[in-house]
Structure formats: structure tokens, C-alpha cells
DSSP file (Angstrom, degrees, kcal/mol; ACC not computed):
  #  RESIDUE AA STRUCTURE BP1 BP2  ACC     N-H-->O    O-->H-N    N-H-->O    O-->H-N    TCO  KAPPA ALPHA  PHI   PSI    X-CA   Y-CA   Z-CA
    1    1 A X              0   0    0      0, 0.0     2,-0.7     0, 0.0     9,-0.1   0.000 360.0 360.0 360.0 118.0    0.0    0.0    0.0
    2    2 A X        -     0   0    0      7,-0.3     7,-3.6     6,-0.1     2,-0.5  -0.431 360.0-171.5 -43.8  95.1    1.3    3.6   -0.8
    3    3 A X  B     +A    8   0A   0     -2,-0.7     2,-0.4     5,-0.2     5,-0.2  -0.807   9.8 169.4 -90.8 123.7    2.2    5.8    2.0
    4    4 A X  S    S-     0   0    0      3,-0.7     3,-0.1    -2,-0.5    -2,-0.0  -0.955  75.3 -11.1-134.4 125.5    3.0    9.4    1.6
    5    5 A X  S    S-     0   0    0     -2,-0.4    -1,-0.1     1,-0.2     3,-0.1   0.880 127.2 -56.2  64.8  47.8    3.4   11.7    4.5
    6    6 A X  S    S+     0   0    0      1,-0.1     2,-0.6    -3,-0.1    -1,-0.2   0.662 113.6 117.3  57.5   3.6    2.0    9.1    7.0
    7    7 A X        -     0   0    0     -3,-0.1    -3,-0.7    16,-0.0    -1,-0.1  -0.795  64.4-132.4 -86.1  87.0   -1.2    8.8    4.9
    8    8 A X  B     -A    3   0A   0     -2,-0.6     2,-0.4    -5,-0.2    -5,-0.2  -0.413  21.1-138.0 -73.7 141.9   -2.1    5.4    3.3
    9    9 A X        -     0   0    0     -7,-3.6    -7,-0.3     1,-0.1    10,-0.1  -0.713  20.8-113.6 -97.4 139.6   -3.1    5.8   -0.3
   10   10 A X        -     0   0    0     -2,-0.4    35,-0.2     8,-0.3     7,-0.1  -0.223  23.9-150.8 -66.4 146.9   -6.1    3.8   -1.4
   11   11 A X  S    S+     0   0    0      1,-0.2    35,-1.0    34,-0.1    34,-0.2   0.926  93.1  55.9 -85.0 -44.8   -4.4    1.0   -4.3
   12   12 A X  S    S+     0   0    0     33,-0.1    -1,-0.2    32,-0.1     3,-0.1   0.905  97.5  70.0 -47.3 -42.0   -7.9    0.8   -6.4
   13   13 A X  S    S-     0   0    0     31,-0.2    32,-2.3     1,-0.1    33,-0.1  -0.181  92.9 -89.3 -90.5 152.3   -8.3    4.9   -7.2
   14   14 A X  B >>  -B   44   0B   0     30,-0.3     4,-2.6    31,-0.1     3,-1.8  -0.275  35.0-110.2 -49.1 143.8   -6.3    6.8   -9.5
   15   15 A X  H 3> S+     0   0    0     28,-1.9     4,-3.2     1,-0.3    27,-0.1   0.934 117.3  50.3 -36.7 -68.4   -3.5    8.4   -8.5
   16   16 A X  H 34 S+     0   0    0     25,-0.9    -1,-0.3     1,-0.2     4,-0.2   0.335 116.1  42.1 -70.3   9.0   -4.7   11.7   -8.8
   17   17 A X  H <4 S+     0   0    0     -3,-1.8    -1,-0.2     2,-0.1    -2,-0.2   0.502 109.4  64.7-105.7 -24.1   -7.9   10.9   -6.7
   18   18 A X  H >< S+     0   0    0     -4,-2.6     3,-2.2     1,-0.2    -8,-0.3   0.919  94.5  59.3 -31.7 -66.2   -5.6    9.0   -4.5
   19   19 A X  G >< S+     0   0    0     -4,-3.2     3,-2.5     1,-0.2     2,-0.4   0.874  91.3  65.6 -51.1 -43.2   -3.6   12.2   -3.4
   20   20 A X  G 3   +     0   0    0      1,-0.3    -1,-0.2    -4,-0.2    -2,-0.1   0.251  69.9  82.5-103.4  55.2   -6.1   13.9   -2.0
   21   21 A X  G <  S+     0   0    0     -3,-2.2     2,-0.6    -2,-0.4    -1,-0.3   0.567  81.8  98.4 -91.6  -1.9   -6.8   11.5    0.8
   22   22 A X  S X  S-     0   0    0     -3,-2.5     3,-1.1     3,-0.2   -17,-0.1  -0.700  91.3-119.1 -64.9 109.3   -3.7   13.9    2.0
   23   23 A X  T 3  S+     0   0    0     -2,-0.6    44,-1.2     1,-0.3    47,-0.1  -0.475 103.7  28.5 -52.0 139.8   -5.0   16.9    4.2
   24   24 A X  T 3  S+     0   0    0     42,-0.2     2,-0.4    -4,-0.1    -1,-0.3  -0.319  94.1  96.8 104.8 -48.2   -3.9   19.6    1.8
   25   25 A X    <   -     0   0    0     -3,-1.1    -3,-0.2    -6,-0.2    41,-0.0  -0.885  49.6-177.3-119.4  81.4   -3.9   18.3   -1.3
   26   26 A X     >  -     0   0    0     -2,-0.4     4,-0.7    -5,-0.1    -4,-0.1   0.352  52.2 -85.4 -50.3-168.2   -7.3   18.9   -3.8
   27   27 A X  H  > S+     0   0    0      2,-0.2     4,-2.5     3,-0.1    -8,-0.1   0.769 131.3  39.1-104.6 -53.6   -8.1   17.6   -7.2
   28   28 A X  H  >>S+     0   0    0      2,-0.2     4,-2.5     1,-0.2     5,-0.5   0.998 110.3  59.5 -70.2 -61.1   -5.9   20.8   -8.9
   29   29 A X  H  >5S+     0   0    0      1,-0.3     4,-1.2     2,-0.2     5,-0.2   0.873 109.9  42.6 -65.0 -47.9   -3.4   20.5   -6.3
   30   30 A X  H  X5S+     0   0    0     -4,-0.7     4,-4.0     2,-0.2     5,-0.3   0.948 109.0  57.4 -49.9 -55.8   -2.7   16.8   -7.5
   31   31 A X  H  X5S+     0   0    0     -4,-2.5     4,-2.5    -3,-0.3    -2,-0.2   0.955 107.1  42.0 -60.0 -49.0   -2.9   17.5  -10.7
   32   32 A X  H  X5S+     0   0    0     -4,-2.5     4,-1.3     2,-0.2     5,-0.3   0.886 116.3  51.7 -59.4 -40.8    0.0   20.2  -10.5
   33   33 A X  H >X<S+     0   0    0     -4,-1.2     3,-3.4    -5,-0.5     4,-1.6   0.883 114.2  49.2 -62.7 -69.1    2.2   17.5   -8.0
   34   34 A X  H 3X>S+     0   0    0     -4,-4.0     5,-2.0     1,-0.3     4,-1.7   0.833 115.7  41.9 -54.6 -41.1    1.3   14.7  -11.1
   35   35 A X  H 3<5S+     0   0    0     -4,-2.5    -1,-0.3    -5,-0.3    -2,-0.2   0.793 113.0  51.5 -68.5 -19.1    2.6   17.2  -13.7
   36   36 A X  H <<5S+     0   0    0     -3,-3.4    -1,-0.3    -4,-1.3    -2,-0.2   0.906 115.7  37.6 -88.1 -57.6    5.3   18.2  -12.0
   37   37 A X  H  <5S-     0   0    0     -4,-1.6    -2,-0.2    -5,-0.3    19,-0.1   0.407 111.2-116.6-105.3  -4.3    6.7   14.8  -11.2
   38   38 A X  T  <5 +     0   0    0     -4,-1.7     2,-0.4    -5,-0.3    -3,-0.2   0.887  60.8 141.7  81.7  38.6    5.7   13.5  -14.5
   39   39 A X      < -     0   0    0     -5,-2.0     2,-0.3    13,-0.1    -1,-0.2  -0.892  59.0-111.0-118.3 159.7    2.9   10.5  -13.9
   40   40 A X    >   -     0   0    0     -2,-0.4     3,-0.6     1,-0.1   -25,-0.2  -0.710  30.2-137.2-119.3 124.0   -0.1    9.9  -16.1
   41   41 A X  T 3  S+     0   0    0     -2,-0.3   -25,-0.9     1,-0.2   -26,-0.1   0.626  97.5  63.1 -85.8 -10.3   -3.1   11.0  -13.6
   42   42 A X  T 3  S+     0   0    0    -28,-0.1    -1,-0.2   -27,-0.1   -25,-0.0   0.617  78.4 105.1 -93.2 -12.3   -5.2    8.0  -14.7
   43   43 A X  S <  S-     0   0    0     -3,-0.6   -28,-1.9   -29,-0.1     2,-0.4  -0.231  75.9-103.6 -55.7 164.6   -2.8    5.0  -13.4
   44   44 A X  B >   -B   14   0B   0    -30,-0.2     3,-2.1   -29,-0.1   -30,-0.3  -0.849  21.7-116.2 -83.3 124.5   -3.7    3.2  -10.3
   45   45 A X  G >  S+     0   0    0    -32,-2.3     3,-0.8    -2,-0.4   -33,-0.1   0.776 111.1  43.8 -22.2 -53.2   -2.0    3.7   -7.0
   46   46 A X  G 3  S+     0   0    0    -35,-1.0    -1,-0.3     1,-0.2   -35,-0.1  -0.024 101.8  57.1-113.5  54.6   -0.7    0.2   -7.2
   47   47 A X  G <  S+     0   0    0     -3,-2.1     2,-0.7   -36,-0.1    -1,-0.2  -0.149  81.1 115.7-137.5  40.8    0.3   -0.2  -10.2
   48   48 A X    <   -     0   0    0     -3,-0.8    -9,-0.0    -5,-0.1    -3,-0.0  -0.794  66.3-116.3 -86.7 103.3    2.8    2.9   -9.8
   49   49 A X     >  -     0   0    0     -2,-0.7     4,-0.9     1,-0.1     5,-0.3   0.065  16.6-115.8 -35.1 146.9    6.6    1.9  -10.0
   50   50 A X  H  > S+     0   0    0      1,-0.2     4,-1.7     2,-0.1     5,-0.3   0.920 121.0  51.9 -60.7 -19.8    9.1    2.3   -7.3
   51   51 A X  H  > S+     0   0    0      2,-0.2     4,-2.0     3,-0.2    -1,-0.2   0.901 118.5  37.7 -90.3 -51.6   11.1    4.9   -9.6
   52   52 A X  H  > S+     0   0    0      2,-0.2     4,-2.1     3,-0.1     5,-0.4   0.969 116.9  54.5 -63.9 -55.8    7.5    7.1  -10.2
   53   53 A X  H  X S+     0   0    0     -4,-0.9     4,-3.2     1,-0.3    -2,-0.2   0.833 112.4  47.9 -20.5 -87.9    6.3    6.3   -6.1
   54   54 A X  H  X S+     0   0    0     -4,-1.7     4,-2.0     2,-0.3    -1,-0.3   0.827 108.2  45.4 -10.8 -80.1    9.5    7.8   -5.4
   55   55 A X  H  X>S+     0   0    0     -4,-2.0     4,-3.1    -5,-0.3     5,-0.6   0.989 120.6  47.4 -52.1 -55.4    9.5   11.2   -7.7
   56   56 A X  H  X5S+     0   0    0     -4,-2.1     4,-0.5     2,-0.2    -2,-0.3   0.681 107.4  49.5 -86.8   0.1    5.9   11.7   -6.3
   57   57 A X  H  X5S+     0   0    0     -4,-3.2     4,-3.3    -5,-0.4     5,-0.2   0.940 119.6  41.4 -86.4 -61.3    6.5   11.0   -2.6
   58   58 A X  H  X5S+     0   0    0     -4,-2.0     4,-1.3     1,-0.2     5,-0.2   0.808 114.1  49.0 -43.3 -35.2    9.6   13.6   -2.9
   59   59 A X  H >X5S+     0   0    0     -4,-3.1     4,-1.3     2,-0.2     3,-0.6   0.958 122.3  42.2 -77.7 -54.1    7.4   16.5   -5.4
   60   60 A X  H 3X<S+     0   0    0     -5,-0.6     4,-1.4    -4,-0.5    -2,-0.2   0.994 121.8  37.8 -69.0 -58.2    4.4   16.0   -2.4
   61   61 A X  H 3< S+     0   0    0     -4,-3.3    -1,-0.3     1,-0.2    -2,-0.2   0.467 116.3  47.5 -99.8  23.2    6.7   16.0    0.6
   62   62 A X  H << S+     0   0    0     -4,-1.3    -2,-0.2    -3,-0.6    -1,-0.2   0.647 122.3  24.2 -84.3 -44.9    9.5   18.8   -0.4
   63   63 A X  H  < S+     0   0    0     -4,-1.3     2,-0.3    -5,-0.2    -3,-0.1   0.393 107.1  61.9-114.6   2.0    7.4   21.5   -1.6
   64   64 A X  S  < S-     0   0    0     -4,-1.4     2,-0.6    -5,-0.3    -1,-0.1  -0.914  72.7-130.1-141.4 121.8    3.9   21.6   -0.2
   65   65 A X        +     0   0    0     -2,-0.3     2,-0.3    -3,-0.1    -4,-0.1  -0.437  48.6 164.4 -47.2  99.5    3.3   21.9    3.6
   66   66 A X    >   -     0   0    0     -2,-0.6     3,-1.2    -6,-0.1     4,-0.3  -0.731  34.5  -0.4-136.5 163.2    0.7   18.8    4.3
   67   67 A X  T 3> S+     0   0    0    -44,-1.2     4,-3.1    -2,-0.3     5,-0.3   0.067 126.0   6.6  53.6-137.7   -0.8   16.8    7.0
   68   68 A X  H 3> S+     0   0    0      1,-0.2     4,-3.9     2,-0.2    -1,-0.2   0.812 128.6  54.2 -32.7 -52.2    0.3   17.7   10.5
   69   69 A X  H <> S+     0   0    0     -3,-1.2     4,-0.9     1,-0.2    -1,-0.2   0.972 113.7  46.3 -60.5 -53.1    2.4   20.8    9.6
   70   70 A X  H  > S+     0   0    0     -4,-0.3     4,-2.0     1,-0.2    -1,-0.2   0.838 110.3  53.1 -55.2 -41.0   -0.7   22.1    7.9
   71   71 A X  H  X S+     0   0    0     -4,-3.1     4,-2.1     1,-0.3    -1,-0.2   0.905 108.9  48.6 -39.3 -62.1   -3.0   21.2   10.8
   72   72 A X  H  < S+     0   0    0     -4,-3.9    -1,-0.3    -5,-0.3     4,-0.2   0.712 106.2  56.4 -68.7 -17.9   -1.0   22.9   13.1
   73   73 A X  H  X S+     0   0    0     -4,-0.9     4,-1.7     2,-0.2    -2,-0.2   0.732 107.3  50.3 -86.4 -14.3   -0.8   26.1   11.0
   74   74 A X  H  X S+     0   0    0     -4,-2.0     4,-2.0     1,-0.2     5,-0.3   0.931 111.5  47.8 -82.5 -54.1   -4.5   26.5   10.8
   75   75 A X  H  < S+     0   0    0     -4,-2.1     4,-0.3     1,-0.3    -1,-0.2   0.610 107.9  51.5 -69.0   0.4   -4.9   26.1   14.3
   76   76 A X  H >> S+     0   0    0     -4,-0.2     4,-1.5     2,-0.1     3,-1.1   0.758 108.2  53.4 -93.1 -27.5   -2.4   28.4   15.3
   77   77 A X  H 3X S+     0   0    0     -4,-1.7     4,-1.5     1,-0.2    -2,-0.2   0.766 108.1  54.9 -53.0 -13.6   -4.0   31.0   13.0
   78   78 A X  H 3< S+     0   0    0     -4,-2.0    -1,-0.2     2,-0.2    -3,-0.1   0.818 110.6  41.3 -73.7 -29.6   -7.3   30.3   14.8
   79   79 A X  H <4 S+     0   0    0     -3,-1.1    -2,-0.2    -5,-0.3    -1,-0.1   0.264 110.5  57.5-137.7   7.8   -6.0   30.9   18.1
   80   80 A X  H  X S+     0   0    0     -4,-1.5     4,-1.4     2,-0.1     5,-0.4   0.589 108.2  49.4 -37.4 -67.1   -4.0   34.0   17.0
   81   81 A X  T  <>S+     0   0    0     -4,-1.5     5,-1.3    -5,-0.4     4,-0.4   0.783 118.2  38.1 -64.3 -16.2   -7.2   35.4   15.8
   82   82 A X  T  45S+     0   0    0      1,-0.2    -1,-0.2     3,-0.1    -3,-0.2   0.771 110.8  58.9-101.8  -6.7   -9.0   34.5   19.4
   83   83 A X  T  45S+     0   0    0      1,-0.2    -1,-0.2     2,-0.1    -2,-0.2   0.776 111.7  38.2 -77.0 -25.7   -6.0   35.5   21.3
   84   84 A X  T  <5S-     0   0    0     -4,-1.4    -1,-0.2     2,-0.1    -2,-0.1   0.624 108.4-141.1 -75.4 -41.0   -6.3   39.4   19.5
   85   85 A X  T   5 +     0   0    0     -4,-0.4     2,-0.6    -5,-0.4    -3,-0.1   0.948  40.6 164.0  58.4  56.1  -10.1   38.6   20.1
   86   86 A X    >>< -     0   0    0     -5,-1.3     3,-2.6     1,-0.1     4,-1.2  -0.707  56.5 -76.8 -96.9 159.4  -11.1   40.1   16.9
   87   87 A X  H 3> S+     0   0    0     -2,-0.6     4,-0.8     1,-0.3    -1,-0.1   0.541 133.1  34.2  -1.9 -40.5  -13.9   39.9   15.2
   88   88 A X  H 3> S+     0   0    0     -2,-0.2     4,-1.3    -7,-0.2    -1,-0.3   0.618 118.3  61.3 -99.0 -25.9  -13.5   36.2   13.5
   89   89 A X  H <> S+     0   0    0     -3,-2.6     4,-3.8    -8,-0.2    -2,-0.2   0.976 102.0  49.3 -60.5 -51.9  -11.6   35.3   17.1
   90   90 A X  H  X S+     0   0    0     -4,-1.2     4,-4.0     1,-0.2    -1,-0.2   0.966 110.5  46.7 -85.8 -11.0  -14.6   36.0   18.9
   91   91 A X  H  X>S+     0   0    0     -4,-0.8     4,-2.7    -5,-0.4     5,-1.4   0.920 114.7  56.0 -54.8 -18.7  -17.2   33.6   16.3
   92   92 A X  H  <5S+     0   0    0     -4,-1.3    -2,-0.2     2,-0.2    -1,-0.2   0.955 105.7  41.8 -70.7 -53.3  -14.6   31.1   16.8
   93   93 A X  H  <5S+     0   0    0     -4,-3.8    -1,-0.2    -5,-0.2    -2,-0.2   0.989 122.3  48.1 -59.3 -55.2  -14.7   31.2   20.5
   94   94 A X  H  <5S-     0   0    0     -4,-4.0    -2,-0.2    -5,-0.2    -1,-0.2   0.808 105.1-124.7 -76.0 -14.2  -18.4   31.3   19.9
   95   95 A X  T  <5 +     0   0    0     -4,-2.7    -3,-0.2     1,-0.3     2,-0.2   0.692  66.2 130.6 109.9  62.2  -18.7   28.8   17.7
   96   96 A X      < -     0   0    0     -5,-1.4    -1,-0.3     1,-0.1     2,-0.2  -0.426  67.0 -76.9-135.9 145.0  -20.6   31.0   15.1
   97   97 A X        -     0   0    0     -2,-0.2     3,-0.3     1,-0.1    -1,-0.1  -0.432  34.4-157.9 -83.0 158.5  -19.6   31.2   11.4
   98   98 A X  S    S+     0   0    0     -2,-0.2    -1,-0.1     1,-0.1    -7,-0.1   0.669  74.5  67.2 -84.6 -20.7  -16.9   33.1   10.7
   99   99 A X  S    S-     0   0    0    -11,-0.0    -1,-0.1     0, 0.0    -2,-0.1  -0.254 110.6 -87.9-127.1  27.6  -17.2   34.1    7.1
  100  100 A X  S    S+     0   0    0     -3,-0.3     2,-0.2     1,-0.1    -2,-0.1   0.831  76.5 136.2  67.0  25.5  -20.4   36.5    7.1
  101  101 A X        -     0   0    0      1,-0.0     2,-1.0     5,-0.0    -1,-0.1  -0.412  52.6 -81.5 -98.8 170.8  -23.3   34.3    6.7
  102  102 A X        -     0   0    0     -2,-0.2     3,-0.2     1,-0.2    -1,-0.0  -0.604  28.0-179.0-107.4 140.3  -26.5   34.4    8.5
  103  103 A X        +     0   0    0     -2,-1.0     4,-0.3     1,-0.2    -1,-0.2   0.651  69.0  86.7 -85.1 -24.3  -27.8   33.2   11.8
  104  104 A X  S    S-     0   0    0      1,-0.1     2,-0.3     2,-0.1    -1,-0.2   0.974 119.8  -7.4 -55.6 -55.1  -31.2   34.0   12.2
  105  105 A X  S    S+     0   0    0     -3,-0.2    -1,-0.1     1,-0.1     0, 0.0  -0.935 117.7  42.3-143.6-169.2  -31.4   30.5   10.3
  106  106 A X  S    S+     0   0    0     -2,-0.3     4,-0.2    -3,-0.1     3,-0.2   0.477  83.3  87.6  38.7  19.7  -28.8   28.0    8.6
  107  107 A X     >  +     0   0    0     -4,-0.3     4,-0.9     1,-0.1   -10,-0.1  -0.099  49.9 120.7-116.7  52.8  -26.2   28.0   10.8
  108  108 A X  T  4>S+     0   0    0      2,-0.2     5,-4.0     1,-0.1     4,-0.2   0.811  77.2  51.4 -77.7 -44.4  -28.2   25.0   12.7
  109  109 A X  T >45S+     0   0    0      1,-0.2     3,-1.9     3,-0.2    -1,-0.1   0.930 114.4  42.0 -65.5 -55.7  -24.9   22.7   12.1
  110  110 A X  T 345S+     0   0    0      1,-0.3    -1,-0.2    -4,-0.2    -2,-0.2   0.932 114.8  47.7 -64.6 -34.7  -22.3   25.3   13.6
  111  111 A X  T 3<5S-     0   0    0     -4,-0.9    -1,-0.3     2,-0.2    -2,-0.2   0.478 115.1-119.4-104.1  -3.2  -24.2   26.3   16.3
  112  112 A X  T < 5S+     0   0    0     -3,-1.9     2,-0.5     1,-0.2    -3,-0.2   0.768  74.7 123.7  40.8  50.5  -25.0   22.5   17.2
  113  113 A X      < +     0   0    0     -5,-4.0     2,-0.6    -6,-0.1    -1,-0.2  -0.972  37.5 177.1-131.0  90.1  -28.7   22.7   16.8
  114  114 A X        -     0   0    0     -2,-0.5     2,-0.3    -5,-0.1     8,-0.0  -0.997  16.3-148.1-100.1 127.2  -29.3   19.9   14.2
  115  115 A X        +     0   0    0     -2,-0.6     3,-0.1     1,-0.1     6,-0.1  -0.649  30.9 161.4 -62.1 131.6  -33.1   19.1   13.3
  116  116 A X  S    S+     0   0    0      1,-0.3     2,-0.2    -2,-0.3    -1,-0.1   0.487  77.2  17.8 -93.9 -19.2  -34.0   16.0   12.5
  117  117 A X  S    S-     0   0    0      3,-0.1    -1,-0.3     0, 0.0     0, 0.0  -0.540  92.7-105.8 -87.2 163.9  -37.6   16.5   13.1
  118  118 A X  S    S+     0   0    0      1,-0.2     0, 0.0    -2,-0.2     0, 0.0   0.946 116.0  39.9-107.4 -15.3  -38.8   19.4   13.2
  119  119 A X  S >  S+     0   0    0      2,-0.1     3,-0.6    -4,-0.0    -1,-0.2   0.926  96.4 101.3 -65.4 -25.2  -39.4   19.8   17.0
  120  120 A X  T 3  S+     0   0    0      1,-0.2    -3,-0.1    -7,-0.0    -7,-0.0  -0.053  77.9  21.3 -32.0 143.6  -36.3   18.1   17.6
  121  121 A X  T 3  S+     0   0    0      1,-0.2     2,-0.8    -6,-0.1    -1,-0.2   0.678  81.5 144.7  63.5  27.2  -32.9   20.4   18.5
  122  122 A X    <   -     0   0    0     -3,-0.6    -1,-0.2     1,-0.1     3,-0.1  -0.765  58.9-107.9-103.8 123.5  -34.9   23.4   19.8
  123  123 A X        -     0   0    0     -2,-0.8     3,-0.1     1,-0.1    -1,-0.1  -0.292  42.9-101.6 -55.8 130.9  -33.3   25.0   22.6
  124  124 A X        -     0   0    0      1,-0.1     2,-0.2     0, 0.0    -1,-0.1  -0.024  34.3-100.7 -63.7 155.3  -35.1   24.4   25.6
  125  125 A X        -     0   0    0     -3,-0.1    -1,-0.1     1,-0.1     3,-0.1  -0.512  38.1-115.9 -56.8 127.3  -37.6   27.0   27.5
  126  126 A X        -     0   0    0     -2,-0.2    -1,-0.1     1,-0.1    -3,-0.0  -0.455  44.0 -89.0 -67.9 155.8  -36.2   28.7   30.2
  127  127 A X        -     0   0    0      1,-0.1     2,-0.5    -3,-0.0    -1,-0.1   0.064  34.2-117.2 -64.8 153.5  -38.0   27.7   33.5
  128  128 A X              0   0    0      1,-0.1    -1,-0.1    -3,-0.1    -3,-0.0  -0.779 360.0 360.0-104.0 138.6  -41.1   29.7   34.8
  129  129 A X              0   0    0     -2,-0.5    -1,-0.1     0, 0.0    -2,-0.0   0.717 360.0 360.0-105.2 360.0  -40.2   31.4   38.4
């Protein structure tokens, strides 16, 4: 089985659908590693030579920040932005979209309110005193 960057790559799929079971790595972003490193995007993962295997495990893990590293850079930009406590810091803390969309409804998933029914997920009544 093909590993690159601690990721096993599935044998059945194409290469280039292969890559992006790599956090980081998209359908374009594959395509540019495959062109770059000179493989035909329609081969099979395992039926890749050690000599190509090789070229595309270097082209993927020399030049493009993936997996872990990436992981860790988003989440220190997150917690940059709450530490400043601006404006996207503080939806982040609340756990609110970030990106200017609206709340009065559809943000049922961020907000942890999933319907499945429709009384279902409704925030409870506060108590009568």
C-alpha cells in the first residue's frame, strides 16, 4: 500500500484521486504534484513503479506543507485570531460562522442545533419562576 506523508493511499483509485486523501492536497493541487513529477493521472496507485512512487513522494513532501504541519498552522491561526479577540476570534470562540453568513437561520450545524424533526434540537424554555 502507498504511504506518503504518514497517509495510506487507497491502491484501487487513481493516483490523482488517490492524493487527495492527503490533508492539503485537492483535485488541482494533485494535478499540478502529477505534472510536476511526470505521472499519467489516470494510473492506479498500485500499479505505480518504485522509480514514479518515489519522484511523487519527494514532489508532495519537499514543496507543499501537508498533514500535520498544515494542521497545526491553521490552528495556530485560529487561536492568533481569538487571542487578538477580533472579530473572527470572537465567532470562533463562539462557535458562530466566521465568514459572514447568517444566523437567524442556517447555521443550525455550527451552532450545534441539528433538526432532525422538526421539534427536535430546539433550545429548551427557560424555566417559569
Amino acid at each position: 500500500m502507498p504511504r506518503i506523508a504518514g497517509v495510506n493511499l487507497p491502491e484501487n483509485k487513481r493516483i490523482e484521486v488517490a492524493l487527495t486523501y492527503i490533508y492539503g492536497i485537492g483535485r488541482s493541487l494533485a494535478n499540478k504534484i502529477l505534472r510536476k513529477a511526470n505521472i499519467d493521472p489516470n494510473i492506479r496507485a498500485n500499479k505505480l513503479s518504485p522509480e514514479q512512487f518515489a519522484r511523487l513522494k519527494e514532489a508532495v513532501e519537499k514543496n507543499y506543507k501537508i498533514e500535520g504541519d498544515l494542521r497545526r498552522e491553521v490552528m495556530l491561526n485560529i487561536k492568533r485570531l481569538k487571542d487578538i479577540e477580533c472579530y473572527r476570534g470572537i465567532r470562533h470562540m463562539k462557535g458562530l460562522p466566521v465568514r459572514g453568513q447568517r444566523t437567524k437561520t442556517n447555521s443550525r450545524t455550527v451552532r450545534g442545533n441539528t433538526r432532525r424533526t422538526v421539534g427536535s434540537g430546539r433550545k429548551k424554555a427557560k424555566e417559569k419562576t
